[in-house]
GUDREN-698811 format. One record per atom (N, C-alpha, C): residue number from 1; residue in one letter; atom name; x, y, z. Coordinates in Angstrom, 3 decimals, padded with zeros to 6 digits. Example, Ala and Ser with C-alpha at 12.3 -4.5 7.8 and 13.67 -1.06 7.14 Angstrom:
<pts>
<pt><num>1</num><residu>A</residu><atome>N</atome><xx>013.190</xx><yy>-005.690</yy><zz>007.800</zz></pt>
<pt><num>1</num><residu>A</residu><atome>CA</atome><xx>012.300</xx><yy>-004.500</yy><zz>007.800</zz></pt>
<pt><num>1</num><residu>A</residu><atome>C</atome><xx>013.200</xx><yy>-003.300</yy><zz>007.800</zz></pt>
<pt><num>2</num><residu>S</residu><atome>N</atome><xx>012.850</xx><yy>-002.250</yy><zz>007.080</zz></pt>
<pt><num>2</num><residu>S</residu><atome>CA</atome><xx>013.670</xx><yy>-001.060</yy><zz>007.140</zz></pt>
<pt><num>2</num><residu>S</residu><atome>C</atome><xx>012.900</xx><yy>000.030</yy><zz>007.870</zz></pt>
</pts>
This chain:
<pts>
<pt><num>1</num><residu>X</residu><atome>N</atome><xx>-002.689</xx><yy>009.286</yy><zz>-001.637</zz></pt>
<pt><num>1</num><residu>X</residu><atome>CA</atome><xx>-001.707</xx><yy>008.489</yy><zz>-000.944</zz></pt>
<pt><num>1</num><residu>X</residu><atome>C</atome><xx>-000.402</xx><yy>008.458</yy><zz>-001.735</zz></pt>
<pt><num>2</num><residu>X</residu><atome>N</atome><xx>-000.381</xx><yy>008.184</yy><zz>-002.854</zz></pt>
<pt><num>2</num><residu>X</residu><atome>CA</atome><xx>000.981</xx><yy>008.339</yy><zz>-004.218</zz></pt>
<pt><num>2</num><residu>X</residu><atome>C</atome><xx>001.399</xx><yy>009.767</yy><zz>-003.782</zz></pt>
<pt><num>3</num><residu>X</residu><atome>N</atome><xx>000.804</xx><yy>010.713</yy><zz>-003.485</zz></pt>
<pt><num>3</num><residu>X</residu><atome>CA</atome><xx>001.762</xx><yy>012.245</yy><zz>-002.769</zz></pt>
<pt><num>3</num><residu>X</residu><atome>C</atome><xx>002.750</xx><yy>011.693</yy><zz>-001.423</zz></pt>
<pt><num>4</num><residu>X</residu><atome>N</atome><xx>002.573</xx><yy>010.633</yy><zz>-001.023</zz></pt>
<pt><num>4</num><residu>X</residu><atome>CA</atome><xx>003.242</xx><yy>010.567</yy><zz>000.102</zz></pt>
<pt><num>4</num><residu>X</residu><atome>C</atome><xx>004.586</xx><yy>010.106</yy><zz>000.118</zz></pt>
<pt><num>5</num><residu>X</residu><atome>N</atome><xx>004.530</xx><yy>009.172</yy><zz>-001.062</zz></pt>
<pt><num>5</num><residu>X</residu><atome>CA</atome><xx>005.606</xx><yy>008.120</yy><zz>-001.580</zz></pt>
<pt><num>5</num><residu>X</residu><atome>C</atome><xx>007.206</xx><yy>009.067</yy><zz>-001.501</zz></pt>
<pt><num>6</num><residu>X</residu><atome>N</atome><xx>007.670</xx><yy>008.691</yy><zz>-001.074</zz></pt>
<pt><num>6</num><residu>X</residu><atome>CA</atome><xx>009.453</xx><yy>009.119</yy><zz>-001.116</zz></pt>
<pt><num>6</num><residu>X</residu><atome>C</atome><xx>010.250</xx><yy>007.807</yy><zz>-001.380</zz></pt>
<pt><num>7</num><residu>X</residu><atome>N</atome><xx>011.407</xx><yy>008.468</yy><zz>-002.436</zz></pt>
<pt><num>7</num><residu>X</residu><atome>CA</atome><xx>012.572</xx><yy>007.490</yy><zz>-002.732</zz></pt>
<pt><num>7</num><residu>X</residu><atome>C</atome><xx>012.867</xx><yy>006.336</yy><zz>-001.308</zz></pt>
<pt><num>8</num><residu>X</residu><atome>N</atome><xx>013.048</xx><yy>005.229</yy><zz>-001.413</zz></pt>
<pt><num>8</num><residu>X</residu><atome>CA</atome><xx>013.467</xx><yy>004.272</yy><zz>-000.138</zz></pt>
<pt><num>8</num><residu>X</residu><atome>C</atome><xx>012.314</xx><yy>004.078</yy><zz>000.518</zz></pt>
<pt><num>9</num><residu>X</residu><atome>N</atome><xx>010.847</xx><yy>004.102</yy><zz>000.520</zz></pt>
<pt><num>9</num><residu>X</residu><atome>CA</atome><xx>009.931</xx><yy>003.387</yy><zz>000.983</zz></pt>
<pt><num>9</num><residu>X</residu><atome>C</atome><xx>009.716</xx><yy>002.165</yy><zz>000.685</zz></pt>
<pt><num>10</num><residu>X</residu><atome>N</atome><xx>008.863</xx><yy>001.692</yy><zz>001.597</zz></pt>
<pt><num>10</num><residu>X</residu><atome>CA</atome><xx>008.741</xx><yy>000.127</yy><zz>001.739</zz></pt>
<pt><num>10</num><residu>X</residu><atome>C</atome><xx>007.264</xx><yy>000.026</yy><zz>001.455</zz></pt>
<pt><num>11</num><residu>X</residu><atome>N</atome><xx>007.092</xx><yy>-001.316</yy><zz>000.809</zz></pt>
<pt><num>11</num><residu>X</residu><atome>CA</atome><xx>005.223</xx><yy>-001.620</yy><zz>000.825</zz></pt>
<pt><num>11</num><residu>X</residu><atome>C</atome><xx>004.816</xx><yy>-000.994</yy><zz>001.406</zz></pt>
<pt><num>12</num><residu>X</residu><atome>N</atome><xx>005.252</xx><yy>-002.089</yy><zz>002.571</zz></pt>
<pt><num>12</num><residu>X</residu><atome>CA</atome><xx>004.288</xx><yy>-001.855</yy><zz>003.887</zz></pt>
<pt><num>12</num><residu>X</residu><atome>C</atome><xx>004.241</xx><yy>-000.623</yy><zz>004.599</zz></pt>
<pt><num>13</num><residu>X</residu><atome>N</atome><xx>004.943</xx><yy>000.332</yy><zz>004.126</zz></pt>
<pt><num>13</num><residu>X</residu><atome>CA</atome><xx>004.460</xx><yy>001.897</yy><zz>004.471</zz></pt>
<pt><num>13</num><residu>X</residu><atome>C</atome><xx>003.357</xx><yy>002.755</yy><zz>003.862</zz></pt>
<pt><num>14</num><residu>X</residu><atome>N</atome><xx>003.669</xx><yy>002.414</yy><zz>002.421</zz></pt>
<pt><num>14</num><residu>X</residu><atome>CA</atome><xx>002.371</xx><yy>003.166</yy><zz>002.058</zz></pt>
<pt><num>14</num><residu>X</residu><atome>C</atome><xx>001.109</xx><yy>002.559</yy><zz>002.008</zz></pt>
<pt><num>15</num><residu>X</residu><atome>N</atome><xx>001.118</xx><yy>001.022</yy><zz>002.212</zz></pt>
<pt><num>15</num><residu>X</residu><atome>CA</atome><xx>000.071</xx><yy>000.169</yy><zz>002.260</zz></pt>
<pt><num>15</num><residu>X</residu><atome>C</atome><xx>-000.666</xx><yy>000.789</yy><zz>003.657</zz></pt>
<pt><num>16</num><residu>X</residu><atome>N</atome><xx>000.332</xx><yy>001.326</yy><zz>004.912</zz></pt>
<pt><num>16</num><residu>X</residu><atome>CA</atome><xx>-000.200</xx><yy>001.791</yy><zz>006.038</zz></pt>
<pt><num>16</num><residu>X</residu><atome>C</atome><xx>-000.981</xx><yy>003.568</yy><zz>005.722</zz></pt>
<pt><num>17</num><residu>X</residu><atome>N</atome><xx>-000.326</xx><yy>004.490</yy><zz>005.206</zz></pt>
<pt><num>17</num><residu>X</residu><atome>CA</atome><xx>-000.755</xx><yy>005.581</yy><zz>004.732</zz></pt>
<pt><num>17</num><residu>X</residu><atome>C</atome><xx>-002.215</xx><yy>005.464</yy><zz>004.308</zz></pt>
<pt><num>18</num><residu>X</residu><atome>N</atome><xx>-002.370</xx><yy>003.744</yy><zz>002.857</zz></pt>
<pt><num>18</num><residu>X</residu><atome>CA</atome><xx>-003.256</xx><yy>003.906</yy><zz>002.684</zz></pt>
<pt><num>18</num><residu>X</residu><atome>C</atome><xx>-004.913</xx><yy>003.364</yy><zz>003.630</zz></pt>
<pt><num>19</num><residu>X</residu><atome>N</atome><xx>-004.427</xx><yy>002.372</yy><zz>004.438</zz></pt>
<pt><num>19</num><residu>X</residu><atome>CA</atome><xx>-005.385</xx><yy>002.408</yy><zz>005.836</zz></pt>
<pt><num>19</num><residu>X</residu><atome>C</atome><xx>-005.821</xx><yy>003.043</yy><zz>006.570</zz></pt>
<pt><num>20</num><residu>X</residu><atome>N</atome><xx>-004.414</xx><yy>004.593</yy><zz>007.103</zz></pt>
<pt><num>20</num><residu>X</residu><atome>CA</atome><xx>-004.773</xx><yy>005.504</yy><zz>007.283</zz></pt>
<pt><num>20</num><residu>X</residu><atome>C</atome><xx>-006.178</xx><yy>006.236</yy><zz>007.180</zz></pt>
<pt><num>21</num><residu>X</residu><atome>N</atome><xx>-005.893</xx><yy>006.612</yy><zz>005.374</zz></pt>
<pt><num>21</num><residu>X</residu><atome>CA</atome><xx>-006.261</xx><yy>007.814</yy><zz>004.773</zz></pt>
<pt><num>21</num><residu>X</residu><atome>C</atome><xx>-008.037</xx><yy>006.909</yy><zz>005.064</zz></pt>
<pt><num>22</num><residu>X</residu><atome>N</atome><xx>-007.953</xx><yy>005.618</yy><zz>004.119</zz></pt>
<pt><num>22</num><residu>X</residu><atome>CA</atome><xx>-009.455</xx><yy>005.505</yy><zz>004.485</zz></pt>
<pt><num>22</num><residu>X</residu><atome>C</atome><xx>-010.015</xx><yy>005.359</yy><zz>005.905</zz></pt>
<pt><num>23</num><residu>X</residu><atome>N</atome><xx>-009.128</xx><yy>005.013</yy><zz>006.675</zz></pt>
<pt><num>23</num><residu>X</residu><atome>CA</atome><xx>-010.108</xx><yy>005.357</yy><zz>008.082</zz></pt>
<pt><num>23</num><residu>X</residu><atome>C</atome><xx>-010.640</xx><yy>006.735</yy><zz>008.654</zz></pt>
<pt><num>24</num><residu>X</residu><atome>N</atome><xx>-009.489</xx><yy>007.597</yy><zz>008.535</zz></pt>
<pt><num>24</num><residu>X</residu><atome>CA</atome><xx>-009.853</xx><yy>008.735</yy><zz>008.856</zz></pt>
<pt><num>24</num><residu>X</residu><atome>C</atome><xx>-011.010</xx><yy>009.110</yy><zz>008.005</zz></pt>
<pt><num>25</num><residu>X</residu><atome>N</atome><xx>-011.554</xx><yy>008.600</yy><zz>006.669</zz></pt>
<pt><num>25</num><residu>X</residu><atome>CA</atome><xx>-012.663</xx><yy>009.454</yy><zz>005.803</zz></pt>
<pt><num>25</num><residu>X</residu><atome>C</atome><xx>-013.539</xx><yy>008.499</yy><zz>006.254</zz></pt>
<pt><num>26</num><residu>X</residu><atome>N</atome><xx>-013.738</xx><yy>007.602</yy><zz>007.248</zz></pt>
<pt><num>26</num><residu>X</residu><atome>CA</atome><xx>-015.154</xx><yy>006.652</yy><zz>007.511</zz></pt>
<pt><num>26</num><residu>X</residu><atome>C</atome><xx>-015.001</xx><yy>005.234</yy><zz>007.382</zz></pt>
<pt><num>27</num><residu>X</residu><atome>N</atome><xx>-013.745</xx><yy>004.844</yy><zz>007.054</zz></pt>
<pt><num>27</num><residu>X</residu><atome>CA</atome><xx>-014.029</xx><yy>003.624</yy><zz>006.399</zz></pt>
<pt><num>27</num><residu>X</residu><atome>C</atome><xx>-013.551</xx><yy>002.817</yy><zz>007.680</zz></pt>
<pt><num>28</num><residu>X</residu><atome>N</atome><xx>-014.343</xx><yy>001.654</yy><zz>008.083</zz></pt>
<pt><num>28</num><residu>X</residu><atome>CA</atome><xx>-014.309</xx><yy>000.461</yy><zz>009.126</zz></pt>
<pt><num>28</num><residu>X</residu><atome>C</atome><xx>-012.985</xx><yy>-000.381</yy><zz>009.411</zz></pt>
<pt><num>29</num><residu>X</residu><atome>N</atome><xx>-012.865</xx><yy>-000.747</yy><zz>008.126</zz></pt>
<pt><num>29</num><residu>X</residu><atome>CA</atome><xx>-011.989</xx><yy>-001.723</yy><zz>007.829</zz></pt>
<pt><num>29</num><residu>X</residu><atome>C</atome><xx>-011.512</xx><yy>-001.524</yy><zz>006.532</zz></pt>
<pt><num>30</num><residu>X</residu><atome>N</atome><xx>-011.086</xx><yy>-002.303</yy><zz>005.882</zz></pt>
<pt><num>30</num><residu>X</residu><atome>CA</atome><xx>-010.332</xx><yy>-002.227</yy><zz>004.383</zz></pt>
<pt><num>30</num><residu>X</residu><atome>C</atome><xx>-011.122</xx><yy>-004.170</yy><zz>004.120</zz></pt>
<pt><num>31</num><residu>X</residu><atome>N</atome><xx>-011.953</xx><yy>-003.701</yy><zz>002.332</zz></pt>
<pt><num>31</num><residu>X</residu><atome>CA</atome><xx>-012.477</xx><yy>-004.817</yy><zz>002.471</zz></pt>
<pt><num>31</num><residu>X</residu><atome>C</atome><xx>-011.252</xx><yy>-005.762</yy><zz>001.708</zz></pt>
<pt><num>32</num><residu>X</residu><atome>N</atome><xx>-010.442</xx><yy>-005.700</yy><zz>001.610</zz></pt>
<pt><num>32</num><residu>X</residu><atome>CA</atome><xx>-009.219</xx><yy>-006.813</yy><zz>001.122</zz></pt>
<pt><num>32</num><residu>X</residu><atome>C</atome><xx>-007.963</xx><yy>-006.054</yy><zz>001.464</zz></pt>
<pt><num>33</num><residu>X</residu><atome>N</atome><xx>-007.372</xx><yy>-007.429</yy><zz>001.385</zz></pt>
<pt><num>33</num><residu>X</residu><atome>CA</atome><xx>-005.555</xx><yy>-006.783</yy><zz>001.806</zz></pt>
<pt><num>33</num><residu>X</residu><atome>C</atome><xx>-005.188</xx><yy>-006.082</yy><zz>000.439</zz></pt>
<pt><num>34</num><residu>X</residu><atome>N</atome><xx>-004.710</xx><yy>-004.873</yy><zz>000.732</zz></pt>
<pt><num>34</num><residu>X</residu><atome>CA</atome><xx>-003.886</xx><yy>-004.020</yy><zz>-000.188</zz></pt>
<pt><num>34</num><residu>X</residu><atome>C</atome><xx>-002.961</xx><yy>-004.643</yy><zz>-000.920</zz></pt>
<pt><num>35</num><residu>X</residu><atome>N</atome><xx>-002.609</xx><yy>-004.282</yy><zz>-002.373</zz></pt>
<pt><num>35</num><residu>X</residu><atome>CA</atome><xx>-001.577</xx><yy>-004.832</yy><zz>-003.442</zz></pt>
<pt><num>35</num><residu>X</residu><atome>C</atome><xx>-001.116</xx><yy>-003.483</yy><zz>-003.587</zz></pt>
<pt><num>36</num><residu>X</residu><atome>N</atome><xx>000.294</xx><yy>-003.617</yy><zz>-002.602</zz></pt>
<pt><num>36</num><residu>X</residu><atome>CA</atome><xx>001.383</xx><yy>-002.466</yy><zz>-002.426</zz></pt>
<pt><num>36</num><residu>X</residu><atome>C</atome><xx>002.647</xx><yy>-002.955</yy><zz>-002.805</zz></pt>
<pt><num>37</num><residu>X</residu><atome>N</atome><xx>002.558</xx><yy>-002.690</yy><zz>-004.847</zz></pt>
<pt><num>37</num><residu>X</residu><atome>CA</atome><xx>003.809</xx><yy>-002.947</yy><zz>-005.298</zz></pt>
<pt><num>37</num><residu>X</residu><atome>C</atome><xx>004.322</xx><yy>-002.386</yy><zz>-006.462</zz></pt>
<pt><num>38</num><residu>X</residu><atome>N</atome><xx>005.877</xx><yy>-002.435</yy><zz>-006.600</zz></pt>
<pt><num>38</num><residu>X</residu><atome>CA</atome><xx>006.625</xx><yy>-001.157</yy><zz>-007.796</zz></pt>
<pt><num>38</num><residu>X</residu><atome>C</atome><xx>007.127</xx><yy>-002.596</yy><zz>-008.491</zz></pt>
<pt><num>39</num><residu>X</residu><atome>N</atome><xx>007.690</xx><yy>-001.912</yy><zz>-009.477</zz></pt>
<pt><num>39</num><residu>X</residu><atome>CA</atome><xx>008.800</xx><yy>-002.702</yy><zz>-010.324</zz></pt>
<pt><num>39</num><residu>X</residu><atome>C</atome><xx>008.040</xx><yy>-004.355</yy><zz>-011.137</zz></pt>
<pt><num>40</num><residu>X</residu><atome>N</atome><xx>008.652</xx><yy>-005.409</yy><zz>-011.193</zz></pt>
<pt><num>40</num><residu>X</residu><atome>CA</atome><xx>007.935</xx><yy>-006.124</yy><zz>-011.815</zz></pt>
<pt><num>40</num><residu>X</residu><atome>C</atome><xx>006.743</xx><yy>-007.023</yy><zz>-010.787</zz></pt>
<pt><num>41</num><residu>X</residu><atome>N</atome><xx>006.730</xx><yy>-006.892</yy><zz>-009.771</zz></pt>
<pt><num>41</num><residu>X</residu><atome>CA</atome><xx>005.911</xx><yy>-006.689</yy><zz>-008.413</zz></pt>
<pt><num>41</num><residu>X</residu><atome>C</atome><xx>004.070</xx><yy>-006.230</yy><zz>-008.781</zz></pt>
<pt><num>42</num><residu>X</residu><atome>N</atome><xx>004.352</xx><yy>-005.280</yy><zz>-009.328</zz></pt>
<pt><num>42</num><residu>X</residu><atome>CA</atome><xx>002.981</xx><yy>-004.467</yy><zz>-009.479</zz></pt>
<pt><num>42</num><residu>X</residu><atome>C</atome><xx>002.599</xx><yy>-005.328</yy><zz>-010.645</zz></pt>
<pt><num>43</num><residu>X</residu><atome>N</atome><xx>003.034</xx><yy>-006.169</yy><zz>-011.524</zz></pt>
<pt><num>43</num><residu>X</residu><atome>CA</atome><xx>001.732</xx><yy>-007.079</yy><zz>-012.207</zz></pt>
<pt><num>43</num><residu>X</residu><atome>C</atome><xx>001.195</xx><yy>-007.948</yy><zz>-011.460</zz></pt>
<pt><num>44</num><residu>X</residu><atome>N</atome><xx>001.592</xx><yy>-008.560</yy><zz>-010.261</zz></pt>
<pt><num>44</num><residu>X</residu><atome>CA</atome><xx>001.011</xx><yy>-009.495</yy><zz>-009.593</zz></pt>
<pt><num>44</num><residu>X</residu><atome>C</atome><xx>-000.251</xx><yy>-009.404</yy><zz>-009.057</zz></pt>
<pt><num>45</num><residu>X</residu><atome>N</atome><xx>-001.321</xx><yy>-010.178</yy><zz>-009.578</zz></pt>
<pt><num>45</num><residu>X</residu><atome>CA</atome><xx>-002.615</xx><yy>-010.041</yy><zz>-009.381</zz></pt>
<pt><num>45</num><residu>X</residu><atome>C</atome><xx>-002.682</xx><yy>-010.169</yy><zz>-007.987</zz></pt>
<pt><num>46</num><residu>X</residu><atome>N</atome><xx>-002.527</xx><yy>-010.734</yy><zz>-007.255</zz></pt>
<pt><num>46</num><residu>X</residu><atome>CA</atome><xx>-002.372</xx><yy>-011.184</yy><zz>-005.797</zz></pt>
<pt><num>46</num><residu>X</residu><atome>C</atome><xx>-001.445</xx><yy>-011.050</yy><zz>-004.594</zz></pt>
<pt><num>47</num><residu>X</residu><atome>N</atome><xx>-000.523</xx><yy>-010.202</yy><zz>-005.289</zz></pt>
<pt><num>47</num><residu>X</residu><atome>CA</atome><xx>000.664</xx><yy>-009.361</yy><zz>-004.295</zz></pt>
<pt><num>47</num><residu>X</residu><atome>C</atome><xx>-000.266</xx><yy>-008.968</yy><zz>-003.013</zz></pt>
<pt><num>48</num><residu>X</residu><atome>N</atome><xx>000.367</xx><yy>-009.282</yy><zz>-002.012</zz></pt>
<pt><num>48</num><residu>X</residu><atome>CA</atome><xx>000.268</xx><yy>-009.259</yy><zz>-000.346</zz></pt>
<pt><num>48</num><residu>X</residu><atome>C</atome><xx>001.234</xx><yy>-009.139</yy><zz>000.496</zz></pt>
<pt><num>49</num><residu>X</residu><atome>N</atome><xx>002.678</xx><yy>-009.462</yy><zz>-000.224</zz></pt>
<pt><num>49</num><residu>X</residu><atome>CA</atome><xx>003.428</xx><yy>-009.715</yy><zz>001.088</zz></pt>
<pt><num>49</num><residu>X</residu><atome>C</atome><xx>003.829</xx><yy>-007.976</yy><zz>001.078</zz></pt>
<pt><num>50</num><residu>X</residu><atome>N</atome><xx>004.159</xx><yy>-007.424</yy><zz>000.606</zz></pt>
<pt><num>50</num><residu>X</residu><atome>CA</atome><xx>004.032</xx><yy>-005.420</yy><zz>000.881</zz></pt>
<pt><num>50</num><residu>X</residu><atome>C</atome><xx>005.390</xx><yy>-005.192</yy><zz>001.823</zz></pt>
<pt><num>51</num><residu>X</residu><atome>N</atome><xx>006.472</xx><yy>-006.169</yy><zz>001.550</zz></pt>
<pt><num>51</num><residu>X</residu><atome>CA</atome><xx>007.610</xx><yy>-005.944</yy><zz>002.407</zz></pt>
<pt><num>51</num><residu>X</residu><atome>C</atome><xx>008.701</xx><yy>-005.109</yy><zz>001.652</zz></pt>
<pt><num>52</num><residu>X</residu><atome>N</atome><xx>008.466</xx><yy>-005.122</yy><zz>000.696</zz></pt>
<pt><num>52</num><residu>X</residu><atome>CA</atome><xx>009.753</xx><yy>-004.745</yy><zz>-000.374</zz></pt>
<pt><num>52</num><residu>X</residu><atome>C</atome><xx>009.819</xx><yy>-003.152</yy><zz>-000.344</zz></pt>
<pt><num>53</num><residu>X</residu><atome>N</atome><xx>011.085</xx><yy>-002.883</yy><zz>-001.021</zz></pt>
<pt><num>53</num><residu>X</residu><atome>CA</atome><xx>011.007</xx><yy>-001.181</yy><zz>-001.306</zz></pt>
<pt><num>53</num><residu>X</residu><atome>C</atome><xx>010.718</xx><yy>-000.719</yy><zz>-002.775</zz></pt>
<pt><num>54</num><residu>X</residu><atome>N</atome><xx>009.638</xx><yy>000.143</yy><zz>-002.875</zz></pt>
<pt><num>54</num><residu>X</residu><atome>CA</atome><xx>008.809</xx><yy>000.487</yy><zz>-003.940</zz></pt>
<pt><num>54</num><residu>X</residu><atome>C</atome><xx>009.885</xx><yy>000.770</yy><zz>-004.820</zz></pt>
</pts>
């Protein structure tokens, strides 16, 4: 999913890529909300909101 990433993306894009990728290989659901974040963002144990640009 990190191959997909381009300059000016948003969370919530690759957070979608990565829903994607596991559905298409079998997967039901996603068992927790994704932590889709860059910059000082990505230490947050609990990052959810996935609106920002990476």
């Amino acid at each position: 999913v990190m191959s997909l990433t381009v300059p000016g993306m948003y969370e919530y894009q690759l957070e979608s890529h990565f829903e994607h990728y596991c559905r298409m290989n079998g997967g039901q659901r996603l068992a927790f909300v994704p932590v889709v974040a860059g910059g000082e963002r990505a230490c947050h144990i609990h990052y959810t909101t996935n609106e920002l640009k990476l």
